[in-house]
N, C-alpha and C positions, 0 to 999 in steps of 0.2 A: 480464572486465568491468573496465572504467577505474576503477573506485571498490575494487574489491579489491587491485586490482596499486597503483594510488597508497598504500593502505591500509596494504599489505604492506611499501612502501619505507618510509614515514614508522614503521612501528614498528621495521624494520629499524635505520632512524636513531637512533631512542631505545632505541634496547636499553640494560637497566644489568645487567651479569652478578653484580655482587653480590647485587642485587634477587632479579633472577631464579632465582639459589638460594637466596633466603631465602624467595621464595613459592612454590617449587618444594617446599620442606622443610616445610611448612606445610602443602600439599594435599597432606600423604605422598607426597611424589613421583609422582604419578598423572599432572601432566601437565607438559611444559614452560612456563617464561614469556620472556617477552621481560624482564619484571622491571622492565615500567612501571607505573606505582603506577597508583590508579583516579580519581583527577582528573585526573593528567596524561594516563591513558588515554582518556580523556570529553572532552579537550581538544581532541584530535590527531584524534578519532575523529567528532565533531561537524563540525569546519571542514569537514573531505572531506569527511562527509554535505551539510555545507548544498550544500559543490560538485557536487556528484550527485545531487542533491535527486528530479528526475525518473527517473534510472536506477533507484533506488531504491526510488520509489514504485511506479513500473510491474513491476518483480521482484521483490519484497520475501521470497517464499518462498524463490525461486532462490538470491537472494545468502546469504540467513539459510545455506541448506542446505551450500553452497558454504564461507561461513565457518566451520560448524560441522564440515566435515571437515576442514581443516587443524590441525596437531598441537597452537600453543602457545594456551594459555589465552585471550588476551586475545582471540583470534578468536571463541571461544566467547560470552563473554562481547559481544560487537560484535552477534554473530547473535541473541541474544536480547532486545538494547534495540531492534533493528531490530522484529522481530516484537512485541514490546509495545506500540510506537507505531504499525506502519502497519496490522497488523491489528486491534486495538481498535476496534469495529464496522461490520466488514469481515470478520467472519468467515466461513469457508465448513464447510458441514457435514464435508465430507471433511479439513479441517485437522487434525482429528482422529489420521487419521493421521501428521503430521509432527509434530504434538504428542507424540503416544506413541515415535517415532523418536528426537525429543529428549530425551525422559526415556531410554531406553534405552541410548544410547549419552553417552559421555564424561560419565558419569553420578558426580558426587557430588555433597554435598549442597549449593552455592554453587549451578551450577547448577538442579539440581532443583526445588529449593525457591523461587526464582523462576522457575522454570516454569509449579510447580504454580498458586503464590500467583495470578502476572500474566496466563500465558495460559492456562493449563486452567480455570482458575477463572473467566475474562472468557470464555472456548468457550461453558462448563458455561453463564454466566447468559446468553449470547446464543441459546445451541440446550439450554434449561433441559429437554426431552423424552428429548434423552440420555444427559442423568446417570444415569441409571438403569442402562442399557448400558455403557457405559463405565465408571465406577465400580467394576461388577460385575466387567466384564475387569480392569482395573487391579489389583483386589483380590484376583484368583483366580490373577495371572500370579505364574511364580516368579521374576521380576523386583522387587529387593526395593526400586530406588524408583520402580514404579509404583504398591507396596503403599504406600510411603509419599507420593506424593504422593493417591491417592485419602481417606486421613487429611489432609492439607493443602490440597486444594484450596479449600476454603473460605475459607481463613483470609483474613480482612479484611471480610466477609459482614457480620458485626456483625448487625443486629435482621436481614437478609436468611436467616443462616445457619438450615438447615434442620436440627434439635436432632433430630431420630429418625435420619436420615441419619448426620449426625456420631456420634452414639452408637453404632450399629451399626456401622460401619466401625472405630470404638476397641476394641469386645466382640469384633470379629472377628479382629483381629491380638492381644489384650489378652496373650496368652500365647505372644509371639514372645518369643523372646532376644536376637535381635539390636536394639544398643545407637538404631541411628535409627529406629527403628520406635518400640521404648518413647519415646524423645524427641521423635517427631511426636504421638504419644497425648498427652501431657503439655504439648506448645506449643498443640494446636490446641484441649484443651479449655481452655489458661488464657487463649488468647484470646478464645474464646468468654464465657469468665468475665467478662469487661468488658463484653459486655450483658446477660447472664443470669447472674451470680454463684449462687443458689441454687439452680438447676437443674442447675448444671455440679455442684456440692456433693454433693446429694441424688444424683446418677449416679455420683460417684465413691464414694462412701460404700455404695452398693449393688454395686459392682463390683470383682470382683478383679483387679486392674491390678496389673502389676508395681513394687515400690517405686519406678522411676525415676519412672515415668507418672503415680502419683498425688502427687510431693513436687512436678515440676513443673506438675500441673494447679492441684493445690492454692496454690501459689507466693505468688498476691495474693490471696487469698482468706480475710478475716480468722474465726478460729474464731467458732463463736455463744455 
């Protein structure tokens, strides 16, 4: 496609090898960068969308999928603003699928986590009948960030967020060891906290969470 090969050259162009091993060293080396920073990358990455504006819109799965298997980072990243904007109420039931491919693979938590937030979570309130199913797979795979994004997908729900839901999916992992599992327990109930502060309280106060989960649920949450 014209919009990936122009895409490819123009970051070829900006490549900065300093950058790119100091963000390389930062996401523990998990992936390579081109080592262009994320305004300059949203700069370069924008023009060529406006200029392939309809290629874009009319593939928007394909390209995302296309971009998200190429090796360096910034690709990744491309593939997921792509899908935030053209599928935001547009979604099809089976996206589902590519959703869970994206968490699964080149998976840590930069990615994930807006996944979870922007598209699992805008899936979930478009086809609100499958949370239930999904949720449950995400939660029961030994894939540990669909366990953690089934804890985040809410996040930003605000008075939307579904408080039994959220709670059971934190009681469900509550006694994981691994370190982003506790830290999604702890981000998604202290967000939650900003529309329901004493409900999120009264749950952590009943619940045995691991110290990390309950210092940051509790975080802004002033004592009584």
């Amino acid at each position: 496609m014209n919009f990936i090969l122009v895409l490819e050259k123009a970051f070829k162009q900006n490549k900065n090898p300093e950058n790119a091993f100091a963000m390389a060293k930062y996401m523990k080396n998990n992936f390579p960068f081109f080592g262009i920073k994320t305004e300059e990358r949203r700069r370069i990455f924008k023009e060529i969308w406006k200029e392939n504006k309809n290629e874009i819109s009319e593939n928007a799965r394909t390209v995302a999928v296309a971009l998200y298997s190429k090796k360096e980072r910034e690709f990744h990243y491309c593939a997921i603003e792509i899908l935030i904007k053209e599928l935001k109420g547009n979604y099809r039931k089976e996206d589902i699928q590519l959703i869970e491919k994206l968490i699964g693979n080149n998976s840590w938590w930069d990615s994930v986590d807006t996944i979870a937030k922007y598209i699992l979570g805008e899936y979930l309130l478009e086809f609100p009948l499958e949370a239930q199913n999904v949720i449950k797979r995400f939660s029961n795979s030994g894939n540990m960030w669909l366990n953690r994004s089934a804890i985040l997908f809410q996040l930003g729900y605000k008075q939307k967020t579904n408080a039994d839901f959220l709670f059971s999916q934190c009681l469900k992992q509550a006694h994981s060891k691994e370190f982003f599992i506790q830290k999604a327990i702890g981000w998604s109930l202290r967000e939650y906290a900003k529309s329901n502060p004493e409900i999120v309280r009264q749950f952590v106060e009943n619940s045995n969470l691991k110290p990390l989960s309950r210092k940051e649920a509790l975080k802004n949450i002033c004592c009584p």
